[in-house]
TORKEBA-861281 format. One record per residue: x, y, z of N, C-alpha, C in turn; chain; residue in one letter. Coordinates in steps of 0.2 Angstrom, whole numbers, plus 5000, padded with zeros to 4 digits. Example, Ala and Ser with C-alpha at 12.3 -4.5 7.8 and 13.67 -1.06 7.14 Angstrom:
BEGIN
    nc1    nc2    nc3   cac1   cac2   cac3    cc1    cc2    cc3   unit   code
   5066   4972   5039   5062   4978   5039   5066   4984   5039      A      A
   5064   4989   5035   5068   4995   5036   5064   5000   5039      A      S
***
This chain:
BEGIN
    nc1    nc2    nc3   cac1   cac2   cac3    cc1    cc2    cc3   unit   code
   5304   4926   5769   5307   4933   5771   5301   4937   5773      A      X
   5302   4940   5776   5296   4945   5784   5291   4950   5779      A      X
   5297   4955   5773   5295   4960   5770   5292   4958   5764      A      X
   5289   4951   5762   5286   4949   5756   5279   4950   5754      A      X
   5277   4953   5750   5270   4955   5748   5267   4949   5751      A      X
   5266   4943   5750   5259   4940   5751   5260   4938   5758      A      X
   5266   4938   5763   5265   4938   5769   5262   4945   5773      A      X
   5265   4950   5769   5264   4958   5773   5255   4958   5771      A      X
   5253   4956   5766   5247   4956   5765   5242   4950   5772      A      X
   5246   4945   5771   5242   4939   5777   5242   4944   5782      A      X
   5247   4946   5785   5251   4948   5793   5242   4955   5794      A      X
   5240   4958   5789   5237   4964   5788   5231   4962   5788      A      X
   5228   4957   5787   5222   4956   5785   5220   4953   5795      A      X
   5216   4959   5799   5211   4958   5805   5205   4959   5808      A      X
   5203   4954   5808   5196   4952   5810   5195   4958   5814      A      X
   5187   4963   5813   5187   4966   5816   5189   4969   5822      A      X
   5193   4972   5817   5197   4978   5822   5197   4984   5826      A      X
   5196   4986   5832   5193   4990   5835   5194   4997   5831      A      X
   5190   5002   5832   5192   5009   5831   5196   5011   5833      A      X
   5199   5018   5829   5205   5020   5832   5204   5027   5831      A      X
   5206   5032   5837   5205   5038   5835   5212   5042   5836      A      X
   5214   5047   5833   5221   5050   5835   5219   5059   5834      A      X
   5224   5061   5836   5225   5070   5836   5228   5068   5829      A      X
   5223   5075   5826   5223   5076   5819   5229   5077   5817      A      X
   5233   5081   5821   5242   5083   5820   5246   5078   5819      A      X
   5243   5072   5825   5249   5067   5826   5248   5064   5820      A      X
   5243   5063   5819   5241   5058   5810   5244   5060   5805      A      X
   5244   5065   5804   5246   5068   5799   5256   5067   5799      A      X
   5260   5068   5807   5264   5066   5807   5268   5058   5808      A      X
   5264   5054   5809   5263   5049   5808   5264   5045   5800      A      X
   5260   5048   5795   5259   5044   5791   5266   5048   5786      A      X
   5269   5054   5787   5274   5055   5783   5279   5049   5786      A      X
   5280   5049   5793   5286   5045   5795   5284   5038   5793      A      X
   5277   5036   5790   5278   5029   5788   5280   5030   5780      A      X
   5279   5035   5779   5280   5033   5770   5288   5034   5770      A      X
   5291   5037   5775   5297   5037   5777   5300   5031   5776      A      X
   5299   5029   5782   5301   5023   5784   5301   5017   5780      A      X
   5295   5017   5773   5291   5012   5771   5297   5006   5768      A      X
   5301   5009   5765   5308   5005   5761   5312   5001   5767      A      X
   5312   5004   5773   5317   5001   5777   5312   4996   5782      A      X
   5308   4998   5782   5301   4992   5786   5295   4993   5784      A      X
   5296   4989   5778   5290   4988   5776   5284   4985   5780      A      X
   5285   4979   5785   5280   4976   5787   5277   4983   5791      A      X
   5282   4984   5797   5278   4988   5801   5275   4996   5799      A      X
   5279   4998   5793   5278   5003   5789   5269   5004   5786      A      X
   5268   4998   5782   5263   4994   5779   5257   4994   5786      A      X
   5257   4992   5791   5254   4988   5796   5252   4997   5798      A      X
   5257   5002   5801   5254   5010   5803   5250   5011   5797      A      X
   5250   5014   5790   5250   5014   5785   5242   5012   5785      A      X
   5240   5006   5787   5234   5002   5785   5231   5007   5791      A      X
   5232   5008   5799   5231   5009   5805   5228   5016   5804      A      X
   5233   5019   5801   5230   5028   5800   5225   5026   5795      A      X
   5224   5025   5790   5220   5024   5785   5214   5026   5787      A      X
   5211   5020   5792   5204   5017   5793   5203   5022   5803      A      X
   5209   5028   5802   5207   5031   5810   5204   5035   5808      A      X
   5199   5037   5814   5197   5045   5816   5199   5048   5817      A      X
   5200   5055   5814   5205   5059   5817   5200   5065   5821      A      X
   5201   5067   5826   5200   5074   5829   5206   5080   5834      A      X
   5204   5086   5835   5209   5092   5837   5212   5087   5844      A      X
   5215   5089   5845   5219   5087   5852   5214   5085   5857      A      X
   5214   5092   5856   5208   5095   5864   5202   5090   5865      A      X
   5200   5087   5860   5194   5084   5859   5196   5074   5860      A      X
   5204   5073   5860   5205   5067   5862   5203   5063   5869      A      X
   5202   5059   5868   5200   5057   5874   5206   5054   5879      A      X
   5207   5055   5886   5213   5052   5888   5215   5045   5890      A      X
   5208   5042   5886   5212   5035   5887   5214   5032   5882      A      X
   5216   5036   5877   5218   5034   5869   5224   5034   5869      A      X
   5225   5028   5866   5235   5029   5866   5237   5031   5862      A      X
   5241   5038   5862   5244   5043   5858   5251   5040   5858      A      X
   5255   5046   5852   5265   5044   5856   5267   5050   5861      A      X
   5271   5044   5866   5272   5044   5872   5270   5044   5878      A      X
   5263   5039   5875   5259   5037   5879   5263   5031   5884      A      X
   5262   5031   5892   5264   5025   5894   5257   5021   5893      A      X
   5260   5014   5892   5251   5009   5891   5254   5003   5894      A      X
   5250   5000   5896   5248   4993   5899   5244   4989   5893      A      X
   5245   4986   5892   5245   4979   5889   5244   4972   5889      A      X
   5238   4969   5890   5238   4962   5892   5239   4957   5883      A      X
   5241   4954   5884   5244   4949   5877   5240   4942   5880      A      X
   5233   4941   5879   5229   4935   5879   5230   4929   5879      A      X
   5232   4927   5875   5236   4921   5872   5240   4920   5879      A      X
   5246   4924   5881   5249   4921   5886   5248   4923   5893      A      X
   5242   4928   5894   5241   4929   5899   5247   4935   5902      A      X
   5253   4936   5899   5256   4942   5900   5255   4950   5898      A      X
   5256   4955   5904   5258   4960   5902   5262   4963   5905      A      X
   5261   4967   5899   5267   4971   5898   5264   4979   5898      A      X
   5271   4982   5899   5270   4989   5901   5276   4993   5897      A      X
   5276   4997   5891   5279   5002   5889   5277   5008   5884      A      X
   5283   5013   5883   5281   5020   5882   5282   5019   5875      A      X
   5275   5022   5868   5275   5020   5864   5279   5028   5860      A      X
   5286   5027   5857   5289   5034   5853   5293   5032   5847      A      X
   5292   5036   5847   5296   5039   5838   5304   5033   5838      A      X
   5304   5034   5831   5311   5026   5831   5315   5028   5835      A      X
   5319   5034   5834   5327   5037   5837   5324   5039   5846      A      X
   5319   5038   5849   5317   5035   5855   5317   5029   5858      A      X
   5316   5024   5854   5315   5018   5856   5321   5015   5859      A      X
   5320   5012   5865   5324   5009   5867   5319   5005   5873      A      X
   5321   4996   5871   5318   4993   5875   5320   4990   5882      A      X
   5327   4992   5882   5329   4990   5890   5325   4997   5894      A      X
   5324   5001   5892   5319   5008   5898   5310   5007   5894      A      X
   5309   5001   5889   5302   5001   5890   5299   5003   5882      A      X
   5303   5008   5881   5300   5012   5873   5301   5008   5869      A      X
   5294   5008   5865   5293   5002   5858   5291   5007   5853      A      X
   5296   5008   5848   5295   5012   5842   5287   5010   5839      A      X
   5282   5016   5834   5279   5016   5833   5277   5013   5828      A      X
   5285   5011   5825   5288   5009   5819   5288   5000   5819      A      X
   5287   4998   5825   5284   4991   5826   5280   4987   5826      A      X
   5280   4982   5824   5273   4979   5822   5268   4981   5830      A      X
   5271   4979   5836   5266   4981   5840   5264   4988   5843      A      X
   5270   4993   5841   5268   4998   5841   5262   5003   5836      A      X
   5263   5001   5830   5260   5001   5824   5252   5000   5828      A      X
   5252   4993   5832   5246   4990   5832   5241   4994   5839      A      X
   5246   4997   5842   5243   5002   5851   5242   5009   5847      A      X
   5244   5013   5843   5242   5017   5842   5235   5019   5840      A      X
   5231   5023   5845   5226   5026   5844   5218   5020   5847      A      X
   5221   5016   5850   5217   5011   5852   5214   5014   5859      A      X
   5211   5013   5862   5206   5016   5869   5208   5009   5875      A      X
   5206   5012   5881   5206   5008   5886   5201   5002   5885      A      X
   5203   4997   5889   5197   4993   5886   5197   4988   5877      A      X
   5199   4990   5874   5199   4989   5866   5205   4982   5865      A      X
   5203   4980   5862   5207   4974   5859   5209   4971   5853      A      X
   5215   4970   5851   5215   4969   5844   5220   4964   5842      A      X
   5217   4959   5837   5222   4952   5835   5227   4957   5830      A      X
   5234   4954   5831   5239   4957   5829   5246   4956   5827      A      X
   5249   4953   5822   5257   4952   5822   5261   4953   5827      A      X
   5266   4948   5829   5270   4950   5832   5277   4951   5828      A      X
   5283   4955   5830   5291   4953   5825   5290   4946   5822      A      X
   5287   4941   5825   5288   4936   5822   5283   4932   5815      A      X
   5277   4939   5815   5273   4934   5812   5267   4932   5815      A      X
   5269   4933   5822   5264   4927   5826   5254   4933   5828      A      X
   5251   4929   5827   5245   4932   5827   5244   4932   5836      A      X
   5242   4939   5840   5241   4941   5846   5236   4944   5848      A      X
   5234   4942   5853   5226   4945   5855   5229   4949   5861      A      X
   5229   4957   5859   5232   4963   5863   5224   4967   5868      A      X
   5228   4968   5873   5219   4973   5876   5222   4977   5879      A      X
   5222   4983   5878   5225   4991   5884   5220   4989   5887      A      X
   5226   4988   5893   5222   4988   5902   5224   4994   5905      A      X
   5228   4999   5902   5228   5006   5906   5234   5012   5900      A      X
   5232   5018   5900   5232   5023   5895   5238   5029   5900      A      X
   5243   5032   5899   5243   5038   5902   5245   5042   5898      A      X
   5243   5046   5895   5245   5050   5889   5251   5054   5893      A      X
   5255   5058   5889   5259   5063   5891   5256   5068   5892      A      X
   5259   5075   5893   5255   5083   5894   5254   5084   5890      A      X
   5246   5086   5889   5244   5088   5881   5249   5097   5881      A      X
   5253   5098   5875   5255   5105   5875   5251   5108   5868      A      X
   5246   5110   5869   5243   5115   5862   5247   5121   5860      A      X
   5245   5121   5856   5247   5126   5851   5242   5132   5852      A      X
   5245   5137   5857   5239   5144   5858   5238   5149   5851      A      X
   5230   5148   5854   5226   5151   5847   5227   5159   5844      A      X
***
C-alpha cells in the first residue's frame, strides 16, 4: 500500500537535496493545507511537510524570480528519461492535468515547490518510482503585496 509508514519513510529519504526558499506567507499557507490534507494523502502531504521543514523562508519582495512559487508556470526536465514537461504548480481544487496544473498536493508537486532555476532533485514519482527533476525555466505569477 503507497500510504504505509516504512514505504512513506523510504519514498522521503533524499540524497542531497537542493535548498529551498519560499515567501514567508505562502509557507506558512502551505504547511496548514498539508496538515489538512495529511489523512487523505499522506504520501504527498508527508513529502510537502518534509519540504517546508528544511525551507527558507523570506518576505515576498525579497524572493527571487526564479523560484518556483504556487502558480508558478515551470519547465521541468525528468533525467532519467530525458523528458520535459511543462506545468502550472496550484492549490488541489486547481489542479487539473488536461490544462497542465499539478496540485502541490502531489508527490511531484510537493517536490518543485521552492526549488530555483537550474536546481535538481532525486524524487518520487505517484508510483514510487525515484526521478532526477531539474527546473529548466521558472515564471512566477504577479507578485500582488500586501501595501504597507
Amino acid at each position: 500500500m503507497m500510504g504505509t509508514p516504512d514505504k512513506v519513510a523510504r519514498l522521503k529519504r533524499a540524497p542531497q537535496a537542493p535548498p529551498i526558499l519560499l515567501a514567508d506567507a505562502e509557507a506558512e499557507a502551505l504547511f496548514e493545507l498539508a496538515l489538512i490534507w495529511q489523512r487523505r494523502h499522506p504520501l504527498a502531504a508527508g513529502l510537502l511537510l518534509d519540504e517546508l521543514d528544511r525551507a527558507a523562508t523570506v518576505p515576498l519582495r525579497e524572493l527571487p524570480a526564479d523560484v518556483v512559487t504556487m502558480r508558478s508556470h515551470v519547465v521541468f526536465l525528468d533525467r532519467a528519461s530525458g523528458e520535459r514537461h511543462s506545468v502550472q504548480l496550484v492549490y488541489p481544487g486547481e489542479a487539473d492535468m488536461a490544462l497542465g496544473r499539478v496540485s502541490v498536493l502531489t508527490p511531484i508537486g510537493a517536490g518543485l515547490i521552492g526549488l530555483r532555476r537550474g536546481s535538481a532533485i532525486d524524487w518520487p514519482n505517484r508510483r514510487g518510482e525515484r526521478r532526477k527533476l531539474e527546473i529548466v525555466e521558472v515564471i512566477q505569477p504577479p507578485r500582488q503585496e500586501k501595501a504597507a
